[in-house]
C-alpha positions in Angstrom: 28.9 -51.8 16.5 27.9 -49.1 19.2 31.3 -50.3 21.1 33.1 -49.3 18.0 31.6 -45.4 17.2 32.5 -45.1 21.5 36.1 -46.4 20.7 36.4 -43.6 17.9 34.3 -40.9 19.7 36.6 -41.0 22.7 39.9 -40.5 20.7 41.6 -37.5 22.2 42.5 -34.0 20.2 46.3 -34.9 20.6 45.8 -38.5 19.0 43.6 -37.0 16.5 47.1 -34.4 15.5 49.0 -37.6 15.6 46.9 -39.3 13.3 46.5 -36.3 11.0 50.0 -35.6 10.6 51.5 -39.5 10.5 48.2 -41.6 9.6 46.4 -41.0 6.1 44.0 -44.0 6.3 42.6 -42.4 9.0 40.7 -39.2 7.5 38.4 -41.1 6.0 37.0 -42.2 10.0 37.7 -39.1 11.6 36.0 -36.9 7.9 32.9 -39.8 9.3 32.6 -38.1 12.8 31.0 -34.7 11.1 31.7 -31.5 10.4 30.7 -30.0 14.2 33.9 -32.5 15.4 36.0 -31.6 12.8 35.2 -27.5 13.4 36.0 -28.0 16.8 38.9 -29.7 16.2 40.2 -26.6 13.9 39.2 -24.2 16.8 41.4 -26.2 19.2 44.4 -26.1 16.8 43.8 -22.5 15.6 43.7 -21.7 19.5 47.3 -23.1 20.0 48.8 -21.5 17.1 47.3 -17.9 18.8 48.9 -18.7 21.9 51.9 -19.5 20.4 51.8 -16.2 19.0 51.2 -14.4 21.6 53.2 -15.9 23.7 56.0 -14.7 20.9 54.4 -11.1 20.9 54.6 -11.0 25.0 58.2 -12.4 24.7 58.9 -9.4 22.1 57.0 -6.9 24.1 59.1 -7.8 27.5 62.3 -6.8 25.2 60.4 -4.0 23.9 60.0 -2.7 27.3 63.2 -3.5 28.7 65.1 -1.7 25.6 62.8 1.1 25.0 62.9 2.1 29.3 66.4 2.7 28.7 65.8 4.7 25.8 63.0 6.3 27.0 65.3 7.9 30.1 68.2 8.4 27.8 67.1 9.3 24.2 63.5 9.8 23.9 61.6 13.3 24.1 59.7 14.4 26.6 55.6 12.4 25.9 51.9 12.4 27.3 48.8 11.0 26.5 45.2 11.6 27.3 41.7 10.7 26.4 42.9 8.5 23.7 45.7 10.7 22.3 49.6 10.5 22.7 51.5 13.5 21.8 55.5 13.2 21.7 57.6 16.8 22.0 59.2 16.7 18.8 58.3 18.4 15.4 59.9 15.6 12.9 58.8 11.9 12.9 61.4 10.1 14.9 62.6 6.5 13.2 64.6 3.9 15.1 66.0 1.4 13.1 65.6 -2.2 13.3 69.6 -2.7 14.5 68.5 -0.4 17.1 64.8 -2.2 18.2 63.6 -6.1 19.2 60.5 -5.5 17.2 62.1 -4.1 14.0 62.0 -0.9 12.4 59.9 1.8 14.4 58.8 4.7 13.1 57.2 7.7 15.6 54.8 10.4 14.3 52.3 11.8 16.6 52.1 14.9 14.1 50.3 13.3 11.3 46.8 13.1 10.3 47.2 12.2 6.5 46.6 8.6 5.5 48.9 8.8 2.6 51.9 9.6 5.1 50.8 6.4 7.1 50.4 3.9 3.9 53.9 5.6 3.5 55.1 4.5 6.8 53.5 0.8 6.5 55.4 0.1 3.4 58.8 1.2 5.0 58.4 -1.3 7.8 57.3 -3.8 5.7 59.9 -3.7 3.1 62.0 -4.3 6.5 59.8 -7.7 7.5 58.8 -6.3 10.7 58.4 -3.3 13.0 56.1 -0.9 14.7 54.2 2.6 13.7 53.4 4.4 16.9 51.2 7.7 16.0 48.8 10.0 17.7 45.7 7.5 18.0 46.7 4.3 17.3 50.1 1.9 17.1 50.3 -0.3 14.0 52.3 -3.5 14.2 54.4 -6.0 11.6 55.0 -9.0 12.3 57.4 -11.4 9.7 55.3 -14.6 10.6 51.8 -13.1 9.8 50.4 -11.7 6.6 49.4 -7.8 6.9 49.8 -5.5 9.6 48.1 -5.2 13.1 46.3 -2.0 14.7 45.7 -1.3 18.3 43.9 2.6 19.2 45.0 3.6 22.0 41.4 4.5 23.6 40.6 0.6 23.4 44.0 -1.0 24.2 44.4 0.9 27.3 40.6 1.6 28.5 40.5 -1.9 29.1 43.5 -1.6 31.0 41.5 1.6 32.9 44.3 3.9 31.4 43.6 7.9 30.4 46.5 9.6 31.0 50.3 9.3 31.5 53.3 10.9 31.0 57.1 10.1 30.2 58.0 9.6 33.7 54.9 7.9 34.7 55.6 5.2 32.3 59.3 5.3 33.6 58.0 4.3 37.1 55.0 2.0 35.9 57.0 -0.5 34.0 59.6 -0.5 36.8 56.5 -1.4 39.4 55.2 -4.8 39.5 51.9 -3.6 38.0 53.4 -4.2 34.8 52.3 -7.3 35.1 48.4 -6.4 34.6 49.7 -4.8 30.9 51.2 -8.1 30.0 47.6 -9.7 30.9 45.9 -7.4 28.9 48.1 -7.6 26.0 48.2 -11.2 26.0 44.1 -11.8 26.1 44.0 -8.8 23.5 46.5 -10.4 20.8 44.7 -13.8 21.6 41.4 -12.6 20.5 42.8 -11.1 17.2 45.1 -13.6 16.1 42.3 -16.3 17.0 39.8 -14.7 14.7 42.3 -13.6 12.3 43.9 -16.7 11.6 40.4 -18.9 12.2 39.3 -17.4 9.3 42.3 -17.5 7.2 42.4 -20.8 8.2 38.5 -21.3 6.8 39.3 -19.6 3.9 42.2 -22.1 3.1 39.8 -25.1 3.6 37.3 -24.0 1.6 40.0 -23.5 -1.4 41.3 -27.3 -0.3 38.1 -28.9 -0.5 36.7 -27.9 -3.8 40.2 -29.0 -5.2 40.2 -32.3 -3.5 36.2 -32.6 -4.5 37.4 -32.0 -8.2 39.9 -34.9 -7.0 37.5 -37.1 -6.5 36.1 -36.9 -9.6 39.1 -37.4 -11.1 39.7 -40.2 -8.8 36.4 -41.3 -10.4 35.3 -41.9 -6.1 31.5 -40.8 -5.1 32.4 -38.7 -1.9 30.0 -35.8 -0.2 31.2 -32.4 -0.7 31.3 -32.3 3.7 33.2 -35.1 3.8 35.7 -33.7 1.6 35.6 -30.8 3.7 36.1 -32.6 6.9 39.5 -34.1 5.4 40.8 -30.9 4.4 40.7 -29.9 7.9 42.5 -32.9 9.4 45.2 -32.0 6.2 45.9 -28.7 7.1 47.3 -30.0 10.6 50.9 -30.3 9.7 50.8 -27.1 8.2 49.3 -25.2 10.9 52.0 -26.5 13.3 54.7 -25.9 10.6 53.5 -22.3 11.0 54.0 -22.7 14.5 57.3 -23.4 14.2 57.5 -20.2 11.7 56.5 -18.0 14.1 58.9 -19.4 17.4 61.7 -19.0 15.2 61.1 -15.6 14.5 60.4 -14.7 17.9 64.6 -15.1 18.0 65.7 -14.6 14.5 64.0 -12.6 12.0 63.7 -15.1 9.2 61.2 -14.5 6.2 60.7 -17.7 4.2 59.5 -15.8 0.6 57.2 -18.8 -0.7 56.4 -20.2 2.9 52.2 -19.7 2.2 52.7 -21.8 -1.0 54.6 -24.7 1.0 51.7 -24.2 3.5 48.8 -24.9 0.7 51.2 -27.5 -1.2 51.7 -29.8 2.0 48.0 -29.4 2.6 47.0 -30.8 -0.7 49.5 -33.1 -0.6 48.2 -34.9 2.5 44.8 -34.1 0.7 45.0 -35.7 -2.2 47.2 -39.0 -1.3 44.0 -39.3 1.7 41.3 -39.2 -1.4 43.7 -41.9 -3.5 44.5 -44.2 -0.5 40.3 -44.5 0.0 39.7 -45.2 -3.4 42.7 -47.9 -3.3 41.0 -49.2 -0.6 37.5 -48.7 -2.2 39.0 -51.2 -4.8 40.6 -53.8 -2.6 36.8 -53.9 -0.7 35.4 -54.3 -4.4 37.4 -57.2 -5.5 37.0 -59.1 -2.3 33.1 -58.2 -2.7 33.8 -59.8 -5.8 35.6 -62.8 -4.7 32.9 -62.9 -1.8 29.9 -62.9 -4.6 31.9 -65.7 -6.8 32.5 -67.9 -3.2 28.9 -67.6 -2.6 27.8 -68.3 -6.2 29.9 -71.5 -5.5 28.0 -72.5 -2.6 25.0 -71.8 -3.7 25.7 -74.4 -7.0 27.0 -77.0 -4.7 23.8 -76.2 -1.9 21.7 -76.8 -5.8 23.5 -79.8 -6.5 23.1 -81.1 -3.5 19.7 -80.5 -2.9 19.3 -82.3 -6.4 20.9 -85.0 -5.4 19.0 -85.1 -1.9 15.7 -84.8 -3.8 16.7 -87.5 -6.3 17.7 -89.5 -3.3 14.4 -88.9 -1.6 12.2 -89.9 -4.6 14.2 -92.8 -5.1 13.4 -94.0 -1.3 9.9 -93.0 -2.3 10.0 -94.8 -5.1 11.0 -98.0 -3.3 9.2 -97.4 -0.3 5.9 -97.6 -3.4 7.1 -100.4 -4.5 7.9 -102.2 -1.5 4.2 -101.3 -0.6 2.8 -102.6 -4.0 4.5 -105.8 -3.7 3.1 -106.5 0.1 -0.3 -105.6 -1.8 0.3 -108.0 -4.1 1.3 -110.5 -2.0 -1.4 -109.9 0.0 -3.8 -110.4 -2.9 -1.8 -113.4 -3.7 -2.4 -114.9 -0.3 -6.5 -113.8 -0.6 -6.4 -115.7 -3.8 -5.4 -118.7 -2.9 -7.0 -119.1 0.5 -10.1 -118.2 -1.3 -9.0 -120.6 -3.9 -8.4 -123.0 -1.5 -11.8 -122.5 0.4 -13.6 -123.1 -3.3 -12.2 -126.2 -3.7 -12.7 -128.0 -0.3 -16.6 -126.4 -0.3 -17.0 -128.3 -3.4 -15.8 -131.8 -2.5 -18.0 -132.0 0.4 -21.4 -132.5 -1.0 -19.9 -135.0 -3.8 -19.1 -137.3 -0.8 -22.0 -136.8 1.3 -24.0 -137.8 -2.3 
């Protein structure tokens, strides 16, 4: 028994996605391992989906740089920016379009303060799937494979980089150095965090709405299961999903493709897997109660022919008692027998004698 939990404790993350994805019957034994396995297990496959997407973003921002270098020493105005606020030499906001930008439409205002103007520029880039906001304090970023918008200040995206000031033709010479490389670091541990918090608790959030319709499954299912349990297997179910959103986002790293009902195939496959997991264990639930049954009416069998044949032991037993008894009695008998006539015997010759001595 203890050789068996090793076998299953030592099953490794990559077997564990195999299993999810291709093998059903075995939620119920990896739901058994507990909710800190399965937790880490989401952690691990939430941390791959971030790097995917970073890796994506870094991808996106290497074209970003390489296109907007040449634009910057062409088209672009004069630009500086200090103590966490970039100020571009023009007096209308400047908009690139997404024909003319890897990362989609871009819009360029360093003018404006008012948040109406902003929720103004959001919607434009999002009605176009993707694209960037650059503005005096902050640069906010769309992405077609994620859900909202992202937003990086300025004073915390570059002070970790040790960044306070530069200039148009100080960037110019910076991303032509090979200290570029350092930005790229910075970028990709900074979109790592993010996304790895961001989509961890999307990703909670989904598993909580998956198992308390798989528990209301169960009942359904008419199949006693713990509420953790349940929420264990909704884990392992969202596997396929997750990856399939891994597949999302590479795609759109090189083709901007927008799949309009993509979060409901994401929840349907989940509860697909979900639900055909909880219906396979009670199928298999059954088959162990009807050979429990056929067990219990094998060992009711037994136990009426062990009866019968102690019966017929015991019956044998008093018989050979019963014999034995008898056998007994009639040596006492005969013995008696035997008394009675030697003493019979002995009576008669004791009484002849004194007759002939008279």
């Amino acid at each position: 028994m203890n050789e068996e939990k090793e076998g299953k404790a030592k099953i490794g993350f990559f077997q564990k996605v195999w299993d999810s994805i291709t093998k059903i019957e075995k939620y119920p034994d990896m739901a058994a391992e507990g909710l800190g396995r399965a937790f880490t297990y989401l952690c691990k496959v939430v941390a791959i989906l971030a790097i995917v997407l970073c890796l994506g973003m870094m991808y996106q921002t290497y074209q970003m740089l390489q296109e907007g270098i040449e634009y910057l020493q062409n088209e672009f105005p004069e630009f500086s920016y200090k103590d966490g606020v970039l100020n571009v030499s023009s007096d209308q906001p400047l908009t690139i379009s997404e024909d003319n930008s890897y990362v989609g439409k871009t819009i360029i205002d360093t003018n404006t303060e008012d948040q109406q103007t902003e929720n103004q520029y959001i919607n434009e880039i999002e009605k176009s799937g993707s694209g960037m906001i650059i503005l005096k304090d902050k640069v906010i970023l769309k992405n077609g494979s994620i859900a909202g918008t992202i937003n990086y200040n300025y004073s915390e995206l570059l002070g970790q980089m040790g960044i306070t000031e530069f200039t148009k033709q100080s960037v110019i010479d910076y991303v032509n150095s090979s200290q570029v490389i350092s930005l790229y670091i910075s970028v990709f541990i900074t979109i790592f965090v993010y996304s790895f918090m961001m989509y961890l608790l999307t990703t909670l959030s989904n598993v909580v709405f998956l198992s308390i319709f798989g528990y209301l499954t169960t009942w359904i299912a008419r199949i006693k299961m713990r509420f953790v349990a349940v929420f264990n297997m909704s884990i392992y179910a969202l596997t396929l999903s997750i990856f399939l959103n891994m597949l999302y986002i590479a795609v759109n790293i090189f083709i901007d493709f927008n799949m309009e009902y993509f979060q409901v195939m994401y929840i349907a496959v989940s509860a697909i897997y979900l639900v055909a997991a909880i219906f396979l264990l009670k199928t298999e639930f059954m088959k162990q109660q009807v050979e429990l049954m056929k067990i219990a009416e094998a060992q009711e069998i037994v136990r009426k022919e062990m009866e019968e044949k102690d019966r017929q032991e015991k019956q044998e037993q008093e018989k050979k008692e019963r014999q034995k008894k008898d056998k007994e009695e009639e040596k006492k008998q005969e013995k008696k027998d035997k008394e009675d006539k030697n003493k019979k015997d002995n009576n008669v010759d004791g009484g002849e004698e004194p007759a002939d001595a008279y």
